[in-house]
C-alpha positions in Angstrom: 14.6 -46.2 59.7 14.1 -43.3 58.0 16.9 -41.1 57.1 18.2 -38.0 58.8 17.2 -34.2 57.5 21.1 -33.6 58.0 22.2 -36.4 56.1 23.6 -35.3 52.3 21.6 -36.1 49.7 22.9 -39.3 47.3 25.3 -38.1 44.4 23.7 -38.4 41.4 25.8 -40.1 38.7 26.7 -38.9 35.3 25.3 -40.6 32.2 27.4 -41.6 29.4 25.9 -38.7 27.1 27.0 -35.9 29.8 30.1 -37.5 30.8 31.2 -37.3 26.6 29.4 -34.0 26.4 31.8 -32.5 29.0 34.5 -34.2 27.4 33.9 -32.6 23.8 33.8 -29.2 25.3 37.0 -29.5 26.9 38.7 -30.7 24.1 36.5 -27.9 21.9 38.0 -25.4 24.5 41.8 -26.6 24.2 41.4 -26.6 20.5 40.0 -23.2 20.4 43.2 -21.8 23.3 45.4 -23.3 21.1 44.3 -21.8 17.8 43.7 -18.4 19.1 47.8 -18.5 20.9 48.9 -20.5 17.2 47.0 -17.2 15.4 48.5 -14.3 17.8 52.5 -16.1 17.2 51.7 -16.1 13.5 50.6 -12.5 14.0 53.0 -11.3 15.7 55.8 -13.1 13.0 53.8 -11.7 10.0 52.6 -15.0 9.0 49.4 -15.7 7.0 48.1 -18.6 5.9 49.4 -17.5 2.5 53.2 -19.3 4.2 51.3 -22.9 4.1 49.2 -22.2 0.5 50.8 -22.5 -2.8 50.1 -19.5 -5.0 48.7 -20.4 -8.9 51.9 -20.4 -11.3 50.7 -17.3 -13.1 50.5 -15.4 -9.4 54.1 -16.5 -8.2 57.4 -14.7 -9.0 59.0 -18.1 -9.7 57.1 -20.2 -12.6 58.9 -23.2 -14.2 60.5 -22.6 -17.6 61.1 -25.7 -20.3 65.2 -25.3 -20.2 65.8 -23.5 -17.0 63.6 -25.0 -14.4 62.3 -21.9 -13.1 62.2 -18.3 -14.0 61.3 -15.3 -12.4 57.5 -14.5 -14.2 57.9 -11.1 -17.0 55.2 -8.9 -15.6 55.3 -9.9 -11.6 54.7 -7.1 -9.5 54.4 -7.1 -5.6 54.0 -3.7 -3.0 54.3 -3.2 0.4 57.1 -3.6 2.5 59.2 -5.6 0.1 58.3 -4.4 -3.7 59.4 -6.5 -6.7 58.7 -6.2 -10.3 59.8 -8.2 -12.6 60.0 -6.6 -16.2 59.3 -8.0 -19.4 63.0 -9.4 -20.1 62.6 -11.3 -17.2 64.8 -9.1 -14.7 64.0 -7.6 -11.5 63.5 -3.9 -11.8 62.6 -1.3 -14.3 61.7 -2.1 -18.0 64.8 -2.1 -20.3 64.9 -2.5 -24.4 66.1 -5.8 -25.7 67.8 -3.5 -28.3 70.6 -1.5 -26.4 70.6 2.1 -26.0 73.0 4.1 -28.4 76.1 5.4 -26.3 75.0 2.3 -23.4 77.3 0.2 -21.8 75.2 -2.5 -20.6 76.0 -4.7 -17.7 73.9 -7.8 -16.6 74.8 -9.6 -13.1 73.5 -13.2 -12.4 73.5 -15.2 -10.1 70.6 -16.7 -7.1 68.8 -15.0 -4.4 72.0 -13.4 -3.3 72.3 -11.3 -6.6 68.1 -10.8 -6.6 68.4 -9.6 -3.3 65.6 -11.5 -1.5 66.6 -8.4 1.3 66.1 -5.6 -0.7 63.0 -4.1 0.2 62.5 -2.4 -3.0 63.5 -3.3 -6.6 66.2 0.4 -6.5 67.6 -1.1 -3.6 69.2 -4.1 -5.0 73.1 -4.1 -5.2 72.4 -4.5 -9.1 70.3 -1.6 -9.1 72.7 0.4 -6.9 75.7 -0.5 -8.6 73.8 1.0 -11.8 73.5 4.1 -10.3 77.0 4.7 -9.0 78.5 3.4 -12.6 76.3 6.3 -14.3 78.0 8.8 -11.4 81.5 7.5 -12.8 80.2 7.7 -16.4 82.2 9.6 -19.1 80.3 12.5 -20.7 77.9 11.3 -23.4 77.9 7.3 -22.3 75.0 6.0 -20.0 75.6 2.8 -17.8 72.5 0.2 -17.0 72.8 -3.0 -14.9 70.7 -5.5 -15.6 69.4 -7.8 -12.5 69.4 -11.1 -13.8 69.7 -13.3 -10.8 67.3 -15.9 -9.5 66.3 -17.2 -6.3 67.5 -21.1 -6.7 69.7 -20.9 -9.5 73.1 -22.7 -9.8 75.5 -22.0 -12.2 73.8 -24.4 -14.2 70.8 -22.1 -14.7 73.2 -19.3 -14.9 75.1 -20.6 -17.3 71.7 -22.0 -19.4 70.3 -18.4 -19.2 73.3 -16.8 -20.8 73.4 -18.8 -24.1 69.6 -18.8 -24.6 68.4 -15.7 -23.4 71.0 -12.7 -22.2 73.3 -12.9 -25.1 70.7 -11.7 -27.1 70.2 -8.8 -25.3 74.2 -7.7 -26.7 75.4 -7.0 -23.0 79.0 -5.1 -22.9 79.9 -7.1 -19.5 78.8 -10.5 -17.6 79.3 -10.1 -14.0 78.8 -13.0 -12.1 77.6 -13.2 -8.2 77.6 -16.8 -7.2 78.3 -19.5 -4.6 76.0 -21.3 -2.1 73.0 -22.8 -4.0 76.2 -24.8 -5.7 77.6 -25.1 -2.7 74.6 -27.6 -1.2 74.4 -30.2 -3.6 78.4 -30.3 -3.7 77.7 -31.1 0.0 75.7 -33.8 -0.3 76.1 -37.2 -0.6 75.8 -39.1 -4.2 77.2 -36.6 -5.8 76.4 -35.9 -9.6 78.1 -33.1 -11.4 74.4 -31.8 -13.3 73.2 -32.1 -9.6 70.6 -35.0 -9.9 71.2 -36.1 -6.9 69.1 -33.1 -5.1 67.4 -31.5 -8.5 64.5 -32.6 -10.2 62.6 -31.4 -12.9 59.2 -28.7 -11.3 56.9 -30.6 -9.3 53.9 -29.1 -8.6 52.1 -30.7 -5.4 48.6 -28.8 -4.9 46.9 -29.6 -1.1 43.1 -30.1 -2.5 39.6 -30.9 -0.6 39.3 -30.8 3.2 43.1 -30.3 3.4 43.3 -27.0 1.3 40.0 -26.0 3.0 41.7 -26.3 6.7 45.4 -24.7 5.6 43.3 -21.9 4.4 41.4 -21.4 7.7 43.1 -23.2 10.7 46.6 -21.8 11.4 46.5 -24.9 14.1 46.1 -27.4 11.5 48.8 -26.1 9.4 51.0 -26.1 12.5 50.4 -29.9 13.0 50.3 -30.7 9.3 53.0 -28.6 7.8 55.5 -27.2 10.8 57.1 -24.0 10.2 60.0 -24.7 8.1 59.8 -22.4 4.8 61.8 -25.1 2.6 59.2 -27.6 3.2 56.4 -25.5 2.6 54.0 -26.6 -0.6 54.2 -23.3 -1.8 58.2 -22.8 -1.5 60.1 -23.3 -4.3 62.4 -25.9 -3.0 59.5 -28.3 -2.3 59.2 -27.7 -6.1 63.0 -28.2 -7.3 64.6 -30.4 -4.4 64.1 -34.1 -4.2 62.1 -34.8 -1.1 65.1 -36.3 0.6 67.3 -33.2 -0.2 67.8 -32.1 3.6 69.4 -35.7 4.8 71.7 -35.7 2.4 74.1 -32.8 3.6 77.7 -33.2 4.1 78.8 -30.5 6.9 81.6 -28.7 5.0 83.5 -28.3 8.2 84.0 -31.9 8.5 85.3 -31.9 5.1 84.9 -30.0 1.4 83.9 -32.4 -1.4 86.4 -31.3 -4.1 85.1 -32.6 -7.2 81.6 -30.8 -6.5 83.8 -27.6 -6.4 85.7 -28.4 -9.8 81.9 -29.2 -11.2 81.1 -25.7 -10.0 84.0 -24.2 -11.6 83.4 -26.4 -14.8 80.1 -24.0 -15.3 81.7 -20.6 -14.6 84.5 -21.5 -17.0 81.7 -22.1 -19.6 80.5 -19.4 -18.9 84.0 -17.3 -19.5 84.0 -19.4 -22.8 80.8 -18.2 -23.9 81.2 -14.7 -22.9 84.5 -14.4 -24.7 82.9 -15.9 -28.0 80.4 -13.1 -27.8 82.7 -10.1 -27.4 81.1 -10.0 -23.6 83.1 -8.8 -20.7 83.3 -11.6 -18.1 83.9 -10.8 -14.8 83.8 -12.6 -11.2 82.7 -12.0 -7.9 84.1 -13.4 -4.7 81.2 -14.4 -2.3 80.7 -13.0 0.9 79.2 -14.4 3.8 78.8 -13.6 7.4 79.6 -16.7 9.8 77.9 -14.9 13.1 74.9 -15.0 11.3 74.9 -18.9 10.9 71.9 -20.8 12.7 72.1 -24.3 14.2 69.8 -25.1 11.6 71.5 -24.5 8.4 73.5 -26.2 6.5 77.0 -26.0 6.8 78.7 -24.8 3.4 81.0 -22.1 4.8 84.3 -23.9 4.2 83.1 -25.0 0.2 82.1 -21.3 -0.4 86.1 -20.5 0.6 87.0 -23.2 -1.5 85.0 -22.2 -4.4 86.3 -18.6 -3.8 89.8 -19.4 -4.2 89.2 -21.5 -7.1 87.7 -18.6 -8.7 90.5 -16.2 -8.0 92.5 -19.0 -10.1 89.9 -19.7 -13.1 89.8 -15.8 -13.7 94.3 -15.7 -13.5 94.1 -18.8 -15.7 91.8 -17.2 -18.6 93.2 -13.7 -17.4 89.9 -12.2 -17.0 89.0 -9.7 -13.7 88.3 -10.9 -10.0 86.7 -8.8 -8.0 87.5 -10.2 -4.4 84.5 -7.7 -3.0 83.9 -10.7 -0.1 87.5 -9.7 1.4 85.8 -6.3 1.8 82.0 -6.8 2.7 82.4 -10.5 4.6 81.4 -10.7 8.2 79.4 -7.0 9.0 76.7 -8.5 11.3 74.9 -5.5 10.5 74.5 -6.1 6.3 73.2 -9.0 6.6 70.0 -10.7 7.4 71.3 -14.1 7.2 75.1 -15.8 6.5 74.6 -14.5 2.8 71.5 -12.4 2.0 72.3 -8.9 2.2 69.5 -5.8 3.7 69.3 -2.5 2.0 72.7 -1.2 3.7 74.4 -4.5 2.7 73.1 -4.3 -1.2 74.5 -0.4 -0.9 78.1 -1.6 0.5 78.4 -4.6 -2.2 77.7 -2.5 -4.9 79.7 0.5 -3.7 82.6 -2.8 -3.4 82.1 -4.0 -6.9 82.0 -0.1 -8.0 85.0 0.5 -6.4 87.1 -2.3 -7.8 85.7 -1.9 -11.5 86.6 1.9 -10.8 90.3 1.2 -9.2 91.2 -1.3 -12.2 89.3 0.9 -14.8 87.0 -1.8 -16.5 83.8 -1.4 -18.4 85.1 1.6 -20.1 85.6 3.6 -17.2 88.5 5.5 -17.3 89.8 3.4 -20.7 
């Protein structure tokens, strides 16, 4: 019987070949959807593939040093939206003499990011640099005032303390003012505790992605999404994958459920030293309270509020037991949602209001030869 002209036609099965061919473009297709969307949030965050791609050592602003781990790099210079150069000394900002200027007092600030300023979008808008400025508007006729910016993004007191005997003593500051808290504060707050910090420290690691894998973070922001995530610490190029064991994160202690003492007394131990080395010199210690914004604290970092406090107050008593100035500027510049990018890093405005704090309370109690 032959078949009917209004029966449909027999459906033609696909072959293997077609079958995977149709396959491959769909997945080709998803791939491509998903890199473009991955490419336009990057955009849109100001994220190149720069985040995922360690920069050479002699192109970074951090570059390991023999005693002090890391050191900002003499000679760094960056534009655009946030400029930084880093002068020959070492500092952040403008060139300055290792000899001091006749008729100079000189004043050098340390401490981490919060005392670099990681917020400042120019080098002149760093709380150093402003406090400079407003110390030479309270100068006495014929003396000039210059602030050196000597902090470091990373640094404990252990670099800070490091850095002074080796390298800024030299320099024949009039005053050490020191800015300092929460990069002490996280390995007090972690577990296995060791008072040089060995127990989230290590010595400069540096882990270059190479072949295929360097090839693909360089040119698939989807890759580098599935490979590496989006957390800045963990990063190849960031300088905690560099300075933190691996394990660094799992190791925290939330300082609300408890301040780990003897980590604080550690952190004490290295400003003390400090005050001893300063007063051996002739130098002009003085401390800092540290302020911090608690609004500002994400869900995702760690908890050190309550050990900043603690190291605060312990300060206060460290600078009555060797009578040497505290400046309590975090009782006057602590939780102002608006100076702050995060619970600690200041913007341009906060940099202005610390250093117009610190200004204020070297002014009131007339220290570094103002009003003497």
């Amino acid at each position: 019987m032959s078949a009917s002209p209004t029966d449909p036609a027999p459906r033609r099965r696909l072959g293997f070949d077609a079958i995977a061919g149709r396959c491959l473009f769909v997945v080709l297709a998803a791939a491509l959807l998903f890199e473009v969307t991955v490419r336009v949030i990057d955009w849109r965050a100001g994220r190149t593939s720069d985040f995922w791609l360690p920069r050479g050592s002699k192109l970074a602003l951090v570059a390991p040093h023999p005693f002090l781990g890391s050191a900002l790099q003499p000679g760094y210079d960056r534009a655009g939206d946030f400029q930084i150069h880093v002068n020959s000394l070492g500092m952040r900002g403008a060139e300055m003499s290792a000899a001091k200027p006749a008729n100079t007092y000189r004043l050098l600030a340390t401490g981490g990011s919060t005392t670099f300023c990681t917020g400042a979008r120019s080098d002149a808008a760093a709380w150093p640099a402003q406090l400079g400025a407003l110390l030479s508007q309270l100068a006495p006729a014929g003396k000039q005032y210059e602030v050196g910016n000597c902090g470091v993004s990373g640094w404990t007191t252990v670099e800070n303390l490091i850095d002074l005997e080796l390298r800024r003593v030299e320099l024949e500051p009039d005053a050490w003012l020191f800015y300092g808290a929460a990069n002490d504060a996280r390995p007090v707050q972690s577990r296995g505790f060791k008072p040089d910090y060995t127990h989230v420290r290590r010595a400069w690691v540096e882990d270059e992605p190479r072949g295929l894998d360097r090839f693909l973070l360089g040119r698939s922001h989807a890759y580098a999404w599935l490979s590496r995530g989006l957390d800045p610490e963990v990063q190849q190029g960031a300088l905690a994958s560099k300075l933190f064991v691996e394990n660094y994160k799992d190791l925290h202690m939330p300082s609300d459920r408890g301040v780990f003492q003897p980590g604080v007394q550690a952190y004490l131990r290295n400003v003390e030293h400090m005050l001893v080395v300063c007063k051996a010199r002739g130098i002009a210690p003085l401390l800092c309270s540290f302020a911090t914004c608690k609004s500002k604290l994400k869900p995702s970092d760690e908890r050190v509020l309550e050990t900043v406090a603690a190291m605060n107050t312990g300060l206060a008593a460290l600078a009555g037991r060797h009578d040497v100035p505290f400046l309590d500027v975090a009782a006057r510049v602590s939780d102002r949602d608006e100076w702050y990018d995060d619970w600690m890093h200041h913007n341009d405005e906060g940099c202005l209001a610390l250093a117009r704090a610190i200004a204020k309370a070297i002014s009131e109690r007339r220290l570094c030869g103002l009003g003497g």
